[in-house]
Structure formats: C-alpha cells, structure tokens
C-alpha positions in Angstrom: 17.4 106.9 -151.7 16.3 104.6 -149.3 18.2 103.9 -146.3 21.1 101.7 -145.9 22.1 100.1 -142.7 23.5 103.1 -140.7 23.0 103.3 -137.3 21.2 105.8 -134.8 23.2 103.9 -132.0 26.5 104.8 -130.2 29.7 103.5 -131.5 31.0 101.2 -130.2 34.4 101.1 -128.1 36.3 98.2 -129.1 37.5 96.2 -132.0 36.9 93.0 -129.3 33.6 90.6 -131.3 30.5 92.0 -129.7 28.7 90.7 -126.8 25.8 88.6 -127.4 22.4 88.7 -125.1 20.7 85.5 -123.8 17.0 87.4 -123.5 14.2 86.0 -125.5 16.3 83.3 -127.3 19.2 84.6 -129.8 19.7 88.1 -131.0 21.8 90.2 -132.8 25.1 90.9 -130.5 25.6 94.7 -129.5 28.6 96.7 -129.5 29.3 98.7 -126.0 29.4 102.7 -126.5 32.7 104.3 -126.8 31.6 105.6 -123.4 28.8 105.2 -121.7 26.7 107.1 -122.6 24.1 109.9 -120.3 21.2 108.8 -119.7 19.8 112.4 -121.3 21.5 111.1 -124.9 20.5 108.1 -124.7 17.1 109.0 -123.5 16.8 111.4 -126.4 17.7 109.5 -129.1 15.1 106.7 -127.6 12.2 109.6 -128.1 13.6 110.7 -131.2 13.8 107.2 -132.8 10.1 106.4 -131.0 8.3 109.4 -132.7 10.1 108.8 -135.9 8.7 105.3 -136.0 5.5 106.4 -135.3 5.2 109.4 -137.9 5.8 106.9 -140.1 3.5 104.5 -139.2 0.9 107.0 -139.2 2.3 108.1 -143.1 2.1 103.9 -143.9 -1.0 104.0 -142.6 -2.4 106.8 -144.6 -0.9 105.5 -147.7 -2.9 102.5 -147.5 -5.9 104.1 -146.3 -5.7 106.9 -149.0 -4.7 104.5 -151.8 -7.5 102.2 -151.8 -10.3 105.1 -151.0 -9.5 107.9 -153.6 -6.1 106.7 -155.8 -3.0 107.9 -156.5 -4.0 111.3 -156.4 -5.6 111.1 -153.0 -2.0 110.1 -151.7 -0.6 112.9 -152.7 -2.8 115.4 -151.7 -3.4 114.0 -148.8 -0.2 113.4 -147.4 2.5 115.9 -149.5 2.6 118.4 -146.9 3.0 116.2 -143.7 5.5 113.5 -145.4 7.7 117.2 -146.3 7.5 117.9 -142.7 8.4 114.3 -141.7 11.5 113.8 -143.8 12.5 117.4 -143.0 12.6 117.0 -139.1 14.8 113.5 -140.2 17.7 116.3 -140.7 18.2 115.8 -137.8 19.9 112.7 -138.4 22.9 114.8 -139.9 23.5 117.1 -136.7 23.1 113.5 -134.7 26.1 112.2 -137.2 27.9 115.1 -136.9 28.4 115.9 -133.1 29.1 112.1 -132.7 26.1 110.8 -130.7 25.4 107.8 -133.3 27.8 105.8 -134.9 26.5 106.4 -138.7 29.1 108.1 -141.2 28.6 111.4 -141.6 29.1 111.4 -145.5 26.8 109.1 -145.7 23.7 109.9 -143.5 23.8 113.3 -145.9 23.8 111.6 -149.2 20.8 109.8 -147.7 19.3 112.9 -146.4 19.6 115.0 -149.0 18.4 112.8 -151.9 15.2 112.3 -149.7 15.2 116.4 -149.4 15.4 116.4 -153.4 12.2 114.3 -153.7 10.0 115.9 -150.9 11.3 119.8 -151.8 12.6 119.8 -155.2 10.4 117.4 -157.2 7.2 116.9 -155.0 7.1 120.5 -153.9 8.1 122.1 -157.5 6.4 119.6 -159.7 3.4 118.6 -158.1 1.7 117.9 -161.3 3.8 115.2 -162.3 4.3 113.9 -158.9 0.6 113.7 -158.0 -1.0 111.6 -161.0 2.0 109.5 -160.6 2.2 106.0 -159.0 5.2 106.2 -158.4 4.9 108.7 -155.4 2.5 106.0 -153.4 4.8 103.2 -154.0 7.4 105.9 -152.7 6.0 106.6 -149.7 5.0 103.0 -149.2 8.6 101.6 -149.2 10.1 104.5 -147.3 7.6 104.2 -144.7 7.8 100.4 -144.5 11.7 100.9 -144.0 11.4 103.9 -141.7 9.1 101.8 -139.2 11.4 98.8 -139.0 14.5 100.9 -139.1 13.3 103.3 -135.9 11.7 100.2 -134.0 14.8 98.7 -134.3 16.7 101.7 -133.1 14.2 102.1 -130.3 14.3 98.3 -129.1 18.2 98.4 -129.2 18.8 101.8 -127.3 15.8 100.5 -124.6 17.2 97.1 -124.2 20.5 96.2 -125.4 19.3 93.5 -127.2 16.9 92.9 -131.0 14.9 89.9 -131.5 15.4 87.6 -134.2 11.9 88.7 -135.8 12.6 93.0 -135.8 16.7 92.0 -137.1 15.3 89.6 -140.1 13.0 92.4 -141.2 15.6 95.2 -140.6 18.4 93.0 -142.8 16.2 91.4 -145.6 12.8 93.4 -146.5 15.0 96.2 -148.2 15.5 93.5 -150.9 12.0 94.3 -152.2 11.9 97.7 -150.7 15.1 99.6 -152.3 14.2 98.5 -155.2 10.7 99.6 -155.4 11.7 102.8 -153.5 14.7 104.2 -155.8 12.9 103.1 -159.4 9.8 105.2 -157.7 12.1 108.5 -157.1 13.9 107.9 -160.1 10.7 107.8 -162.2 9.7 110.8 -160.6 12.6 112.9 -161.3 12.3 111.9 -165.0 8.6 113.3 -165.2 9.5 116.3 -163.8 12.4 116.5 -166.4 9.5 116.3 -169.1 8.1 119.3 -167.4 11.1 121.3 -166.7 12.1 120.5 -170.6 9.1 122.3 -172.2 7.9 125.7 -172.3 5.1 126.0 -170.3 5.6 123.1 -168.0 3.6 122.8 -165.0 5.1 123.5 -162.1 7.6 126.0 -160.4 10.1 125.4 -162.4 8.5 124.1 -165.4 9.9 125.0 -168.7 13.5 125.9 -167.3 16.4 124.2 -169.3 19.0 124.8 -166.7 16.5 122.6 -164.1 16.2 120.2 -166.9 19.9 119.3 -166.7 20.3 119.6 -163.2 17.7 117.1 -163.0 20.0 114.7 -165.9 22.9 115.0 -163.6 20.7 114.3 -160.3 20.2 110.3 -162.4 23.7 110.2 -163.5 24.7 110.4 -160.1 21.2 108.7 -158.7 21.5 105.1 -160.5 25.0 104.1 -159.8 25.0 105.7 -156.3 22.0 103.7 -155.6 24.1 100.5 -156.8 26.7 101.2 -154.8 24.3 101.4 -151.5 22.2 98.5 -152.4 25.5 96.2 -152.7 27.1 97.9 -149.2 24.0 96.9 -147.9 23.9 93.4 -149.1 27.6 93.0 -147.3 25.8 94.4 -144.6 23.2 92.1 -144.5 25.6 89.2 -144.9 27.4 89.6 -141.8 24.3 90.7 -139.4 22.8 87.1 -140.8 26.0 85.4 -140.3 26.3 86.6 -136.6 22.5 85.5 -135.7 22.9 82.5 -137.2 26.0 81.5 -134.9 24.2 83.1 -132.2 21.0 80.7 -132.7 23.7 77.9 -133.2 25.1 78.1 -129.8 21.8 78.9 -128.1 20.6 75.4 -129.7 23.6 74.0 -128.2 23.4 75.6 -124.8 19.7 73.4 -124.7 21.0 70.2 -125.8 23.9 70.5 -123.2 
C-alpha cells in the first residue's frame, strides 16, 4: 500500500497548537520534540530520509527512462532487483517506529511495510512472469516513487529547517489523491495475476501451481481492498486538517502585510 501520512519526525511534546514559522511566507506549523532531540538522531534521520529520497528519484527516473525506451518489460527487468533492495532497506522505518525516534505508529508503519514487502518479495520475486508483462508493475513503481520523493523531501526539509513550504506541503497532502489510487489498483492487479498462476498446474513462477498460495493470495485482497479504504479515508482527515492549518497560516500572514 502506498503510504499514508506518518511521520519520520519526532513527536511532539505538547498537546499546546503548534508553532508556526514566518520563513519564506506561510508554512505548515511544527510540533517541538518530546525532547530535544541529539544532534546524532536527528542528524541520522536527515541522511536516512535524504538517501531515501534520492533512491527513489533515481527508481522515478528509471521508470520513465525505461518505459518509453523498451516497455513494460524493460521496467521490470531493469529495475526488480534494485527497487527489492530499496523497499527492503525502508524496514528500517519499523525499527525507527519502534525504539521511538519518529512519531509514526508502530502498527501502522508495519502494515505499510509489509504489504510493500509482499509486492517486491512475494509476488515480484515469486511471480516474475506475471509481474513483468504487466503494466501494472510500471504504474506501481511510478506512484510509489512519486510519493516516496515528496514524502522524504519533506521529511528532510522539516528535520533541516523546522519549517515546509507551501509548494513541498500541497504536494505531500493532495498528490496521493491520484497516486493511492493508481498505486493500490496496480499491486492489487498484480496479486490477482499471480493468483492465476499459483491456481494452475504448471504455473510460472516459484510458487506456481500451489493451491495453498492461491488462497493465501485470496485472503491477502480480502484484507487488501478494505484496509486500503480505510487508509485512503485516514488520510483524507489527514489531509483536511494540514490544509486547514496552512490556510489560517496564509490568512494571518496576509494580514500581518496589510497591517
């Protein structure tokens, strides 16, 4: 799935309304730490949130490049084995969650990892058949990679300067309304053709023609589409209140001139 609007920032330390930044015009108000925090934490998380924006620049990049020059097919043989690597060093995210450095729910940042780990391991790297002559893995990679380059920007900006501008917020808050979409009907279309190969004798693949995968695969969408609903909409209320705030924030600004 792609990712909703967790945070690789520290939480914050009150339930006080957020402070608000006066830099290049209004911005999205930022939360103080729940302590501040080392400059070797915070300095990590702005390398770790810098090369993650750039290895996925340099997968969007590809994508493109790869797309128009030699197909669908090109994309994925071209890019499988370093998008796997990618996603799998985004684990990290979890152990980030889970010792407390960032503020995003723990629960959460798995479901978001895993389900990226199911694509990437157990339908790209068992089903390559169906994934590579499939569209769906290009306009995959091409909204994940969109979102992962806003997202970590965003994350890099914030940690480096307290403060977003309007431009990097509005893309961080509003381009996942065309890019969840296209991003979870991709992965879901690619677990259903690897069900068609898991559910036939002889299937390509590792694990083609193996019934149990076949319904392992069934449950994986039962659980896909209406998890993905309920992300989409908690992003949505996520999206309202961000916009809200930066739309006060430009409000006051506009009347700090006129005064």
């Amino acid at each position: 799935m792609d990712r909703p609007s967790g945070s690789q920032l520290p939480p914050p330390t009150h339930k006080h309304p957020p402070r608000s930044s006066s830099k290049s015009g209004s911005t999205i108000p930022i939360l103080q730490p729940t302590k501040t925090p080392s400059s070797a934490s915070n300095g990590y998380l702005i390398l770790y949130n810098a090369v993650s924006a750039a290895l996925w620049a340099n997968i969007l990049t590809q994508v493109l490049v790869l797309a128009l020059g030699e197909g669908f097919a090109g994309v994925f043989e071209g890019l499988d084995e370093f998008v796997r690597t990618v996603q799998t060093l985004a684990g990290m995210e979890v152990v980030h969650s889970a010792i407390g450095l960032v503020r995003a729910p723990l629960l959460t940042t798995i479901m978001q990892v895993a389900s990226r780990f199911l694509l990437v391991w157990g339908i790209a790297f068992f089903f390559p058949g169906s994934t590579a002559s499939s569209s769906a893995y290009t306009t995959m990679l091409l909204a994940w990679s969109l979102t992962e380059v806003i997202r970590y920007s965003y994350f890099v900006i914030n940690l480096t300067y307290g403060f977003v501008p309007d431009a990097i917020t509005w893309l961080r808050y509003n381009t996942f309304l065309v890019l969840y979409p296209l991003g979870i009907s991709s992965e879901c279309w690619l677990v259903y053709r690897a069900m068609g190969e898991a559910g036939k004798i002889g299937g390509e693949g590792t694990l083609g023609g193996n019934v149990m995968v076949w319904w392992a695969l069934v449950g994986v969408l039962a659980v896909y589409v209406p998890g993905s609903w309920v992300l989409f909409t908690h992003m949505l209320g996520q999206r309202t209140k961000v916009m809200k705030t930066l739309t006060t924030t430009r409000q006051k600004n506009e009347s700090k001139k006129q005064s």
